[in-house]
C-alpha distance (Angstrom), angle and dihedral (degrees) to the residues before:
residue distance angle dihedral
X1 . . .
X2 3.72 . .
X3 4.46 106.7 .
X4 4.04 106.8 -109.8
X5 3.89 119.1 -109.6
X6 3.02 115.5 -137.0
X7 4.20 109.9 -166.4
X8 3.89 133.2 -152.1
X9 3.96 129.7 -169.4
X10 4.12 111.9 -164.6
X11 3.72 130.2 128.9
X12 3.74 126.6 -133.5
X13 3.74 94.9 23.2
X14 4.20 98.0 -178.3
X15 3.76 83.8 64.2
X16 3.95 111.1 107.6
X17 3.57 93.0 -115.8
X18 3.78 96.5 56.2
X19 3.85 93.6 30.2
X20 4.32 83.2 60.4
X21 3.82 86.6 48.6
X22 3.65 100.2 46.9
X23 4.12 94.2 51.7
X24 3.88 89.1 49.8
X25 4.29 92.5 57.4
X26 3.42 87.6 41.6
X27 3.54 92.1 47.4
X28 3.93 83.7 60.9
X29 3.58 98.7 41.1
X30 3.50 93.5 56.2
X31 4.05 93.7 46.7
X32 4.12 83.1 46.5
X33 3.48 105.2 37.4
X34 4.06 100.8 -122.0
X35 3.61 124.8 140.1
X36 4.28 106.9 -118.3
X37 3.72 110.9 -144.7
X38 4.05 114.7 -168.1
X39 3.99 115.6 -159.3
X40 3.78 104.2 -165.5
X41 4.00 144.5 159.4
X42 3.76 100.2 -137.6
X43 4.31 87.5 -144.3
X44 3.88 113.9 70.1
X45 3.72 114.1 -99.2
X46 4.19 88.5 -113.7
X47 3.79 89.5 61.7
X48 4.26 108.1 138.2
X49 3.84 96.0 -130.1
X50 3.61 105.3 76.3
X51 3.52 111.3 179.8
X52 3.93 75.8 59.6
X53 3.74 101.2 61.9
X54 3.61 86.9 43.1
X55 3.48 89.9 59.6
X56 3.86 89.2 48.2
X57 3.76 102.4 47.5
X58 4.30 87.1 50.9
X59 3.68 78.3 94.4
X60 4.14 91.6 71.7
X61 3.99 84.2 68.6
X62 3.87 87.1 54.1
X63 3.27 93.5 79.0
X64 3.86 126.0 93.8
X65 4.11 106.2 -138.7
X66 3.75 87.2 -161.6
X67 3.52 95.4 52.8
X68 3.79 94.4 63.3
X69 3.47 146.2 70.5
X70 3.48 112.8 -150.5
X71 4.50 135.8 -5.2
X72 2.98 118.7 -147.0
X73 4.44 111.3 -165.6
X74 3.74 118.5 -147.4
X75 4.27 86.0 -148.6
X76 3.70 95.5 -176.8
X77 4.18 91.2 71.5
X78 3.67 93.3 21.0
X79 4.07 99.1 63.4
X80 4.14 96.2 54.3
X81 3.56 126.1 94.0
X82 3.57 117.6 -34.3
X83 3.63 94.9 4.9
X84 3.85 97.4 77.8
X85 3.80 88.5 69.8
X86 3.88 91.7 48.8
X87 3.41 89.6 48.2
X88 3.49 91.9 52.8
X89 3.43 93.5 49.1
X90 3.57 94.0 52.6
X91 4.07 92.7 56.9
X92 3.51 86.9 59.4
X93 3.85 86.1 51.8
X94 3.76 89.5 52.9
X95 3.60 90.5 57.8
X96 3.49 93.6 82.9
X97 3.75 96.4 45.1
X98 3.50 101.6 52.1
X99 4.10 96.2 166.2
X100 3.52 102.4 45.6
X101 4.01 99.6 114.1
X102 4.19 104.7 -116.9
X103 3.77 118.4 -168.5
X104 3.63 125.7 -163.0
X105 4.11 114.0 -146.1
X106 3.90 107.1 -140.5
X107 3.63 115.8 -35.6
X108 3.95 125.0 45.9
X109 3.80 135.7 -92.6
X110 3.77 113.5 -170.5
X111 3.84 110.8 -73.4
X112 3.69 97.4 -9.5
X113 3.51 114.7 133.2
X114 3.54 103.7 -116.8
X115 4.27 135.8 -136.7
X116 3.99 110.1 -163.4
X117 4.01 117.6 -160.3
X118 3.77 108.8 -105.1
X119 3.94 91.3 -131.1
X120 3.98 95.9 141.6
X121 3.96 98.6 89.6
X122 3.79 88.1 55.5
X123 3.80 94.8 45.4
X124 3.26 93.3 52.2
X125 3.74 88.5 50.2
X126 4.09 84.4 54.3
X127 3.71 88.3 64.0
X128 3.82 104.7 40.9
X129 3.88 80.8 52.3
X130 3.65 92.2 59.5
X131 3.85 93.4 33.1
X132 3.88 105.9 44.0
X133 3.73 102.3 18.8
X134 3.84 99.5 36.4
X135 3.35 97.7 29.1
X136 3.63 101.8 -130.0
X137 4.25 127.7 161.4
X138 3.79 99.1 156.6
X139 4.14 96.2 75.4
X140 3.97 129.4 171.0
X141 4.12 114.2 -166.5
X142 3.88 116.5 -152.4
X143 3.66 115.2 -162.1
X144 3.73 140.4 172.7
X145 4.04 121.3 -95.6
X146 3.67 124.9 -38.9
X147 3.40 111.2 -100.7
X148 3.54 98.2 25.6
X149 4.09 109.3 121.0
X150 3.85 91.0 -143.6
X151 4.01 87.0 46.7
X152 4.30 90.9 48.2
X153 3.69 91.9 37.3
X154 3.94 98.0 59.8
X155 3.72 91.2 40.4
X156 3.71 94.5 56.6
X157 3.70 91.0 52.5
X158 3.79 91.5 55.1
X159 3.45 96.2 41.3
X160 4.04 86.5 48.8
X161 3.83 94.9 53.1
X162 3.81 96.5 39.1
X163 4.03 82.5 65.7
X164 3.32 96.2 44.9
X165 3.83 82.3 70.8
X166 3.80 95.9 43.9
X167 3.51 96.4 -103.6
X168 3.70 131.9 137.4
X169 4.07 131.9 -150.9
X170 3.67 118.2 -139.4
X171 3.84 111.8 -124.3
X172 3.91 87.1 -118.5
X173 4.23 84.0 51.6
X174 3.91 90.3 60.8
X175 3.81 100.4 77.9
X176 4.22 129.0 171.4
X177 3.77 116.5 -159.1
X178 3.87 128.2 152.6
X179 3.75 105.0 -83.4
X180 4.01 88.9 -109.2
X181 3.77 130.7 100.6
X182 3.94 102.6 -88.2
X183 3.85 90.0 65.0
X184 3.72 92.0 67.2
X185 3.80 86.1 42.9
X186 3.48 89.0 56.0
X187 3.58 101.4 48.9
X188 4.49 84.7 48.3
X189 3.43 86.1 58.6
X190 4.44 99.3 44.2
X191 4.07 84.2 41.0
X192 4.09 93.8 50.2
X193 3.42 90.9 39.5
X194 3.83 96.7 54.3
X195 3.58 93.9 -123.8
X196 4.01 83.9 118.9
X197 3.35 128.1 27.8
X198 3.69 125.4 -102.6
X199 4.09 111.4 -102.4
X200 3.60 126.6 -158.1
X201 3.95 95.3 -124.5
X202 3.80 128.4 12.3
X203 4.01 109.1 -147.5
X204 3.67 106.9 -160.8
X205 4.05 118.7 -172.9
X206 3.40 89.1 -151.7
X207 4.58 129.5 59.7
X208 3.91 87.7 -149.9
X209 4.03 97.7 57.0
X210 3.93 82.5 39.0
X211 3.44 86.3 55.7
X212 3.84 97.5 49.8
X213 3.78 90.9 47.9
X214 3.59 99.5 54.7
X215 3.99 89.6 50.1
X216 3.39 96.6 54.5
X217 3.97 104.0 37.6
X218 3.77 82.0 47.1
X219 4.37 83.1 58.7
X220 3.51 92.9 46.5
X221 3.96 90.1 56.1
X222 3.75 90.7 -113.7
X223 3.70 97.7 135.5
X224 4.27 129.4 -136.7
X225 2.54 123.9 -108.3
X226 4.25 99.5 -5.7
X227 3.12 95.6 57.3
X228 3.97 99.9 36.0
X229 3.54 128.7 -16.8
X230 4.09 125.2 -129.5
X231 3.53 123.1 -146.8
X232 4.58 116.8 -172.3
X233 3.69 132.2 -161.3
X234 3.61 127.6 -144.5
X235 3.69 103.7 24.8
X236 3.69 130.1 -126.2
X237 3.90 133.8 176.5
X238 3.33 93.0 -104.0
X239 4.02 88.9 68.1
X240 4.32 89.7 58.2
X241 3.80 92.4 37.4
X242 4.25 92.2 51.6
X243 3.51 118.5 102.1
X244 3.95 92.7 -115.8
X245 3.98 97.4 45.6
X246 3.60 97.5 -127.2
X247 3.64 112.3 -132.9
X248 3.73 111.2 -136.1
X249 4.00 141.4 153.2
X250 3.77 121.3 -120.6
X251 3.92 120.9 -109.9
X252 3.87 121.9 -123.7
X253 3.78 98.2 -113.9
X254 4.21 95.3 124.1
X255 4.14 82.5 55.0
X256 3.68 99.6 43.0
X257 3.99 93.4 44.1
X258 4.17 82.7 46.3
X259 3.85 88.5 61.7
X260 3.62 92.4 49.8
X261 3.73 89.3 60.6
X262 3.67 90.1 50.9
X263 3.95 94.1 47.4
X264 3.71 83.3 57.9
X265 3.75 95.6 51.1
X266 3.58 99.2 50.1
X267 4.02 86.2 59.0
X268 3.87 98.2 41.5
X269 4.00 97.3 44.4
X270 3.24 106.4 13.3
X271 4.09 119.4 -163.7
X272 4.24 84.9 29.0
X273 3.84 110.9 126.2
X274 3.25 123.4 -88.6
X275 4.21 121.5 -138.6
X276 3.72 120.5 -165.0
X277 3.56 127.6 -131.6
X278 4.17 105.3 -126.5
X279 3.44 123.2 -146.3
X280 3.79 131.6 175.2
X281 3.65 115.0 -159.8
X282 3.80 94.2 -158.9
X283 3.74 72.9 82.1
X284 3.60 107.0 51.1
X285 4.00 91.6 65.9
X286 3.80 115.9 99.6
X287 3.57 116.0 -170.4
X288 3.80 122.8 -141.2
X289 3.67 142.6 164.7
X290 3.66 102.4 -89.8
X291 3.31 98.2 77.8
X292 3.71 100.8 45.0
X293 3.95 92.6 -99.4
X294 4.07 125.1 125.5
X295 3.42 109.6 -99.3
X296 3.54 129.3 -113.7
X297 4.31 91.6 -129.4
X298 3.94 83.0 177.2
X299 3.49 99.3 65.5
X300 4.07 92.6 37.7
X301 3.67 87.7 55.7
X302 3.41 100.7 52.9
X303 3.74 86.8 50.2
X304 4.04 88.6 52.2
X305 3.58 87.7 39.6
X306 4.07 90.9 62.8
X307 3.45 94.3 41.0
X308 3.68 99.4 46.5
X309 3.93 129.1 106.9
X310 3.79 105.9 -130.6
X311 3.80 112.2 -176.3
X312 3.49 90.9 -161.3
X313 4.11 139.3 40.7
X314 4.07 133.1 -170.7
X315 3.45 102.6 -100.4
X316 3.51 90.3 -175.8
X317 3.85 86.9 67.3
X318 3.89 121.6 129.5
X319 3.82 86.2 -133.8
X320 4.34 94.6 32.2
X321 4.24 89.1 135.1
X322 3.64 89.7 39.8
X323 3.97 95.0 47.7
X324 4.33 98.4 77.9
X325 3.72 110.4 160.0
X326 4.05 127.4 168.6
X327 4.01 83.1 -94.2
X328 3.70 95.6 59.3
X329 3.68 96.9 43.7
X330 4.10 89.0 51.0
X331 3.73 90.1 41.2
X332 4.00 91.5 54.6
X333 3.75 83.3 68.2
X334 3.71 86.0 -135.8
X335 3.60 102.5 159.5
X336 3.59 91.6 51.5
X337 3.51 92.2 50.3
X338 3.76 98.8 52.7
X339 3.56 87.8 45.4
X340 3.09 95.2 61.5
X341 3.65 107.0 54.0
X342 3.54 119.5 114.5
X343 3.80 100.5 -134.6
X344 4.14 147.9 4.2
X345 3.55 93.9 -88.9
X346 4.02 91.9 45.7
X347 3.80 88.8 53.4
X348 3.72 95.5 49.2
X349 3.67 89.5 48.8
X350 3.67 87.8 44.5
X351 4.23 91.5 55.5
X352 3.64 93.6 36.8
X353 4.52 81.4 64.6
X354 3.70 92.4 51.3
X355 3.82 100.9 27.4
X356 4.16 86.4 109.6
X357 3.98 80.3 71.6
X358 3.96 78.7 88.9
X359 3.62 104.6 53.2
X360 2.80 143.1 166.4
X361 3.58 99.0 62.8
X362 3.66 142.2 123.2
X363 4.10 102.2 -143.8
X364 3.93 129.2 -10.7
X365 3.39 130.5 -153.3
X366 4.49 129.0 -159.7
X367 4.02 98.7 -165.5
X368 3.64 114.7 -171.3
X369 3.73 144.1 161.5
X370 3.24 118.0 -78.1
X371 4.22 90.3 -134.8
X372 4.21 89.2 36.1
X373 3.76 87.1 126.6
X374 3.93 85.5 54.9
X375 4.39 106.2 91.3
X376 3.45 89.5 -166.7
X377 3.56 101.6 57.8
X378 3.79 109.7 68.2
X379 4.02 133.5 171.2
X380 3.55 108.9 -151.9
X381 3.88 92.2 166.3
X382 3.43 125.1 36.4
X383 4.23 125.6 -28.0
X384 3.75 126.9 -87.1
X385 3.88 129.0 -94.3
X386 4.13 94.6 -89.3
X387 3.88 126.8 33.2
X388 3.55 129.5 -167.5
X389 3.89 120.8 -124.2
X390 3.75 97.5 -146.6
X391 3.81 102.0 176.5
X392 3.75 130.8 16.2
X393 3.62 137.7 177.8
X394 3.79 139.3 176.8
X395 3.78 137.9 -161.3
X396 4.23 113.2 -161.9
X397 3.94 110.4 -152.7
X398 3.94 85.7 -97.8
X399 3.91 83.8 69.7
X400 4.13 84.5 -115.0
X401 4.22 97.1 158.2
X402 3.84 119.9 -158.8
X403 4.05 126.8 165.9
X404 3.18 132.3 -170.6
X405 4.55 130.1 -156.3
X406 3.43 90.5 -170.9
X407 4.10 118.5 121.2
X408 3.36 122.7 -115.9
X409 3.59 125.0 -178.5
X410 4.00 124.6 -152.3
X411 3.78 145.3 162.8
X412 3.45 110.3 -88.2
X413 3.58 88.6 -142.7
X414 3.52 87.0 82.0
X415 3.35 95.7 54.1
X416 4.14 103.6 -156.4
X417 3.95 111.3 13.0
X418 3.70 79.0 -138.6
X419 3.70 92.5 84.9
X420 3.67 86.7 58.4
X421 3.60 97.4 82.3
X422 3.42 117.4 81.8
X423 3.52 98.1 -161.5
X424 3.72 96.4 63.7
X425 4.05 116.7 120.4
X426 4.06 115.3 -110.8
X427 3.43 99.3 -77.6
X428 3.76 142.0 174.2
X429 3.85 121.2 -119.6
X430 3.62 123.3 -155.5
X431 3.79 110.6 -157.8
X432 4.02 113.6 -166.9
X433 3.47 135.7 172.0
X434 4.22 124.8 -103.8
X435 3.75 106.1 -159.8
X436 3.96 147.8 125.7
X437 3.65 118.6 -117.9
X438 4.17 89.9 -69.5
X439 4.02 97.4 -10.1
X440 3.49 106.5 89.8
X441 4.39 112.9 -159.0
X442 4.18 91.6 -173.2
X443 3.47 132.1 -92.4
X444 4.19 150.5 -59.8
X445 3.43 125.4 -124.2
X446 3.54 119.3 -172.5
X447 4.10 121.5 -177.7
X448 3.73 127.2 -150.3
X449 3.89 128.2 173.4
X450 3.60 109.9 -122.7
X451 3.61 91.7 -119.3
X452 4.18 88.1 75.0
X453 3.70 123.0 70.1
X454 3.76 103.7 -68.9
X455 3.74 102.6 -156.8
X456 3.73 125.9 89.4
X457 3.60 134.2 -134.4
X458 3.36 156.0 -134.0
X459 3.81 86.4 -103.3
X460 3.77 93.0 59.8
X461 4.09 96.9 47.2
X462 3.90 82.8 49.4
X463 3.46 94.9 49.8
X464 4.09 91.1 54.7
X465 3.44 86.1 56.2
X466 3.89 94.8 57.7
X467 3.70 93.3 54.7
X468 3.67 95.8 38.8
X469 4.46 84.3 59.0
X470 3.78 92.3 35.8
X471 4.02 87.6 46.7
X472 3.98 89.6 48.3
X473 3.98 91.0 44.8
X474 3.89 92.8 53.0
X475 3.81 97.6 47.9
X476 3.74 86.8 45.4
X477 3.47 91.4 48.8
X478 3.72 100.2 52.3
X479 3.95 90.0 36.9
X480 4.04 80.7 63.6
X481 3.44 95.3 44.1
X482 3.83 100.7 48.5
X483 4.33 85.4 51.9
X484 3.87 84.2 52.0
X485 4.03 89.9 62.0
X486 3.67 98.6 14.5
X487 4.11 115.5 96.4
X488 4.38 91.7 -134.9
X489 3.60 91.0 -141.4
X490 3.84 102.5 55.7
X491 4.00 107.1 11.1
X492 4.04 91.3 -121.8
X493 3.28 124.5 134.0
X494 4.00 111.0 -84.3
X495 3.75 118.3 -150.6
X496 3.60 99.4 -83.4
X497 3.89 85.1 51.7
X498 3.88 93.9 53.0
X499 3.41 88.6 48.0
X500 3.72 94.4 51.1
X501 4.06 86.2 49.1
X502 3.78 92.6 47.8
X503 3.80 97.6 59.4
X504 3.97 87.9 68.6
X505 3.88 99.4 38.4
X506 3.83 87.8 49.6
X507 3.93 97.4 48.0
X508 3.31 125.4 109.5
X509 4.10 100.3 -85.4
X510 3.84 83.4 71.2
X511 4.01 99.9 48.1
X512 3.60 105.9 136.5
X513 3.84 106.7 24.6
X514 3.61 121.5 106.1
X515 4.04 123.5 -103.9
X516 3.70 117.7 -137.7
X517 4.10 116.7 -160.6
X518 4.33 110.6 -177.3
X519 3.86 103.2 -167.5
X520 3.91 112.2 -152.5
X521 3.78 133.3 -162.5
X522 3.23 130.2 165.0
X523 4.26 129.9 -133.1
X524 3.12 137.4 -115.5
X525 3.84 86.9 0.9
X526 4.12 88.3 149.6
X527 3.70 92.7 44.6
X528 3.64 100.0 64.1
X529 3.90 85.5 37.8
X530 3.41 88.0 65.3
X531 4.08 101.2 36.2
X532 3.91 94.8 40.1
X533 3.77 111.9 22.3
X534 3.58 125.3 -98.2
X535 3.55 93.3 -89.1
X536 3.68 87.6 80.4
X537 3.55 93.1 40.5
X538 4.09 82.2 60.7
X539 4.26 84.2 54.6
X540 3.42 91.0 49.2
X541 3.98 96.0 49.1
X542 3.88 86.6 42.8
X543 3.75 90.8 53.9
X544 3.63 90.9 56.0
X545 3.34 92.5 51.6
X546 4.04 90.1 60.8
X547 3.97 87.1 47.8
X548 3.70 84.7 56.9
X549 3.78 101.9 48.6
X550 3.65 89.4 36.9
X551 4.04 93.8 51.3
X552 3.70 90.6 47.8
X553 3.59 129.6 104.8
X554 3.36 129.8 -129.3
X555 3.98 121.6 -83.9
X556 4.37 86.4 19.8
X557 3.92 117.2 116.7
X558 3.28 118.8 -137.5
X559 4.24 127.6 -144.1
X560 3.63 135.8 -165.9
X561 3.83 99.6 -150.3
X562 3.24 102.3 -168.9
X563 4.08 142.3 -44.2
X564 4.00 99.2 -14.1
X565 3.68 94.5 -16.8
X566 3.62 113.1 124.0
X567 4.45 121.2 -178.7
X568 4.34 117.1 -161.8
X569 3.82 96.5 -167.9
X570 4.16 118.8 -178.4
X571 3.79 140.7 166.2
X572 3.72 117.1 -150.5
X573 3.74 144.5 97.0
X574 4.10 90.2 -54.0
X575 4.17 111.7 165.4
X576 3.58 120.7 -165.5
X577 3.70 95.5 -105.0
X578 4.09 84.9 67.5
X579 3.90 81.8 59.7
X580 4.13 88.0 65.6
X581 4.26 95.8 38.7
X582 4.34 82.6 44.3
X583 3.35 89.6 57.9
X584 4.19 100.6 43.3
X585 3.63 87.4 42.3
X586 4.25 91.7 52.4
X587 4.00 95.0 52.4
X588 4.13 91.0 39.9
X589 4.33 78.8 57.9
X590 3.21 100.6 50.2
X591 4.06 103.6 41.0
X592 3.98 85.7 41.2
X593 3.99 86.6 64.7
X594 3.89 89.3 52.1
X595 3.10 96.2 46.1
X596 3.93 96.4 107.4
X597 3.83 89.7 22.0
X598 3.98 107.8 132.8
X599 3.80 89.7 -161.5
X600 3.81 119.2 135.7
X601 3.73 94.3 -128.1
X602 4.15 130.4 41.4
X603 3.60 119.4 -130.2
X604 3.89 116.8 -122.9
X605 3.66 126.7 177.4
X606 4.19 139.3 -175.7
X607 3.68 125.6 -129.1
X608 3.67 136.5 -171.3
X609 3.56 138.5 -163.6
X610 3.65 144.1 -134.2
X611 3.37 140.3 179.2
X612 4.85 129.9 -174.7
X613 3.62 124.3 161.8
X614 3.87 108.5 -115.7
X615 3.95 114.3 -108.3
X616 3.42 138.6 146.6
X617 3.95 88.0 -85.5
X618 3.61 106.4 55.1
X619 3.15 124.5 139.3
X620 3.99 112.8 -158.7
X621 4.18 96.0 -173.8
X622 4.38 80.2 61.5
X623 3.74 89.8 51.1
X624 3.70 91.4 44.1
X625 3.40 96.7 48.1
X626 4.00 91.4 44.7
X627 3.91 74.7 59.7
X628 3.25 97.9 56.4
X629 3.41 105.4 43.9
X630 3.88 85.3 55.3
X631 3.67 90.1 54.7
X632 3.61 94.8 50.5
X633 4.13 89.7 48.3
X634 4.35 77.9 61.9
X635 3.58 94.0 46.4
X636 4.03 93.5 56.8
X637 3.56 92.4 42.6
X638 4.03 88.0 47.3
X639 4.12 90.4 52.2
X640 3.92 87.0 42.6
X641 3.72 97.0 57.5
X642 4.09 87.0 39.7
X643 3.50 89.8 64.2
């Protein structure tokens, strides 16, 4: 049987909150066996540039709905900014799969059954903290937005437990902000000011307003945690990093995304057991320094320790390929290496060196259009029908590391061939988008088993970023390089092109074959100019130029060489009797293309031929010219017979 897929949609996924999320589905997975497949923007949804997070959420229209058995939607970063309208757009996706189990993580989205985080046994351990260890009676609440369920929900609990201990909150003590670091500012500022009163403890449900509070009381010379102590829910890195550890509990988002997983099971195989996740939220408290507490320094220095910029690792390490922090990646100069490759195939070579920037993973995958290189084809909204796997690698459990550059073209539908093997371990599948600004190149998939550390990083996000630049700079670069020998009006070669093209047919490999230049002008080219406009004069040049790609042979260039000068030049086994048949072949072109033409005037043209065996002391302007004065032998006779 074909391993279940289990889905998620969430944005910024190294963040805490989704990192907590992401280890309790995998937790399931792993007990049940399913693959877990994450489709995420690696910017937050709320992110100022939007063309950008457009860009970024593309990758929701990635996934295949039919190739899935059950989403699970992380709401809380899903219904901000941009992501309304993608999660509007995916309802109307869900239309047409109307028994493929959805799950909603914490706050509603019409009809979807809904799984709430369990956070109440751990706030109400946030106020017997301040209450029966701290001693505290005079308590202020800061919540999110009014209105918001999450918001009301945590407040209620507090409010609930507070009682318990015969304790009441002032009105001015019950205060909504927005879950984000100016609502504790705010509050600094009404407390300092007088405008409320000063409390004994501030519990905030969320780290960031926590966060905001302490700064600012801490500006106003009200001091933490002396003057007042600060408690935070939900806990971040930015709490164990601050400069007053902020002592805060953990919220319940591994258990709550656990339960979705099991919601799902019970609908896709029914009667198979079900194993809890376990939690113990003893465990979920982390004591810091604003409340008065000892500090855990352990836990806030691995926090610093992953967010720190080391210029400089042990590479005498047992684990040295395994040990990637942000400071490795940005000391691997890696974005100014793939910048400055010359080419596509440079820059793939370039990643495929410092793809083990990425580990650990089991296989990786670069996905990209097949036409990325093309600016004027764009995909704003979803990907087309077949992708192109430009660069994979893989890593087997012994830490045995092979990559591979060459293209490999698949239905998107399927969205990574790697879920085509049925042999493959549960594994997680992180699913992220490759784009510039608006122009978006395809996506990365990157597979770990759910034995390693799920979470991403900082490193990873960064690393998109690289390629997305380095992707940009080589399409750019080879856009500028095909107008340098391009002619802009037909796309032939123009005569720094040609000459470009000649230095390989005239190398050495091609030493005694013969070199055939056709020289092409057209007639009358200033006559109908002057009659019709030179708008059809443009018609008429462009028309020539079909003649000329449609005369031409296989494996011969062709050059506009100025105004309505057109070149054919070849190397091959060419006889003079081709010169006759070349010729026939040239005029039945270009009257075949006006055949249906209702123009008032036929286009004619004269060509010339010549022919030089290639040595080391050919000279292609002599050839050309030879051409040319051939041509121009045509063009008298032409005028001649006109008259």
């Amino acid at each position: 049987m074909r391993r279940k897929n289990i889905a998620l949609f969430t944005a910024q996924p190294e963040a805490l909150h989704g990192v907590r999320i992401i280890n309790g589905i995998a937790a399931q997975c792993k007990k049940y066996g399913y693959h877990f497949l994450i489709f995420s923007p690696m910017t937050h949804l709320q992110f100022q540039r939007e063309t950008y997070v457009e860009a970024e959420s593309n990758i929701f229209r990635a996934i295949n709905l039919g190739r899935i058995d059950g989403l699970i939607l992380d709401t809380v970063n899903l219904l901000v900014g941009e992501g309304e309208q993608k999660v509007k757009e995916l309802l109307e996706r869900l239309k047409d799969y109307p028994d493929l189990p959805v799950v909603s993580l914490e706050m509603s989205i019409g009809d979807l059954p809904m799984i709430k985080s369990d956070n109440e046994e751990a706030l109400r351990e946030m106020c017997r903290h301040a209450i029966e260890l701290h001693g505290k009676k005079k308590i202020c609440v800061l919540t999110g937005s009014r209105g918001n369920e999450v918001a009301e929900e945590r407040l209620r609990i507090c409010l609930d437990e507070i009682s318990k201990h015969n304790i009441s909150v002032k009105d001015e003590h019950i205060v909504y902000g927005d879950f984000w670091y100016s609502s504790g500012d705010q509050l600094a500022h009404k407390m300092a000011d007088g405008e409320v009163e000063l409390p004994e403890a501030v519990l905030c449900t969320s780290t960031h307003m926590a966060l905001g509070l302490i700064y600012r009381l801490q500006k106003c010379g009200i001091r933490v945690p002396d003057d007042i102590i600060v408690i935070g829910f939900d806990t971040t890195n930015e709490g164990c990093c601050n400069d007053i550890i902020l002592s805060a509990y953990d919220a319940a988002d591994a258990a709550s995304a656990a339960d979705t997983v099991d919601y799902i099971r019970r609908i896709i195989e029914p009667g198979k057991e079900i194993l809890p996740y376990r939690s113990d939220v003893k465990k979920m408290f982390f004591p810091g320094m604003s409340c008065g507490c000892t500090a855990d320094i352990s836990h806030s220095l691995t926090a610093f320790r992953k967010a720190s910029y080391l210029v400089a690792y042990n590479s005498s390490s047992d684990n040295e390929l395994d040990e990637i922090s942000f400071g490795r990646l940005m000391e691997s100069y890696c974005l100014e290496e793939f910048t400055a490759t010359d080419s596509p195939e440079d820059l793939f070579k370039k990643i495929d060196e410092l793809i083990f920037l990425l580990k650990p993973f089991r296989d990786y995958q670069l996905c990209l259009k097949e036409d990325w290189l093309n600016e004027s084809v764009s995909y704003m909204k979803g990907y087309p029908s077949k992708m192109m796997i430009a660069l994979s690698a893989s890593v087997t459990p012994t830490k045995e590391f092979s990559v591979s550059r060459t293209p490999v073209i698949y239905e998107t539908d399927k969205m990574t061939t790697l879920l085509d093997d049925e042999t493959t371990e549960p594994s997680i599948f992180y699913f992220s988008p490759i784009h510039f600004e608006d122009i978006t190149f395809g996506y990365s998939v990157i597979r770990r088993s759910l034995d390693d550390s799920c979470s991403l990083s900082l490193v990873y996000r960064t690393w998109l970023r690289f390629v997305n630049n380095a992707l940009e700079l080589t399409r750019t670069r080879k856009q500028l390089l095909s107008l340098s020998v391009r002619d802009s009006m037909t796309g032939l070669f123009n005569r720094r092109g040609m000459n470009l093209q000649l230095e390989n047919m005239l190398c050495e490999e091609h030493r005694g074959e013969t070199i055939l230049v056709s020289v092409i002008d057209m007639n009358g080219l200033k006559k109908i100019n002057d009659t019709y406009g030179h708008s059809e004069g443009d018609y008429g040049i462009r028309l020539l130029c079909d003649a000329v790609t449609g005369s031409a042979l296989p494996g011969e260039i062709c050059v506009r060489a100025g105004g309505d000068e057109f070149y054919i030049i070849g190397v091959g086994k060419y006889t003079p009797r081709d010169l006759i048949s070349r010729e026939e072949i040239f005029h039945s072109v270009l009257k075949g293309l006006q055949k249906d033409s209702k123009k008032p005037f036929v286009i004619t043209a004269s060509i010339g031929f010549a022919t030089e065996t290639v040595d080391e002391n050919i000279n292609i302007d002599t050839v050309i010219n030879r051409a040319d004065n051939e041509m121009y032998k045509e063009k008298v006779r032409f005028k001649s017979s006109a008259n």
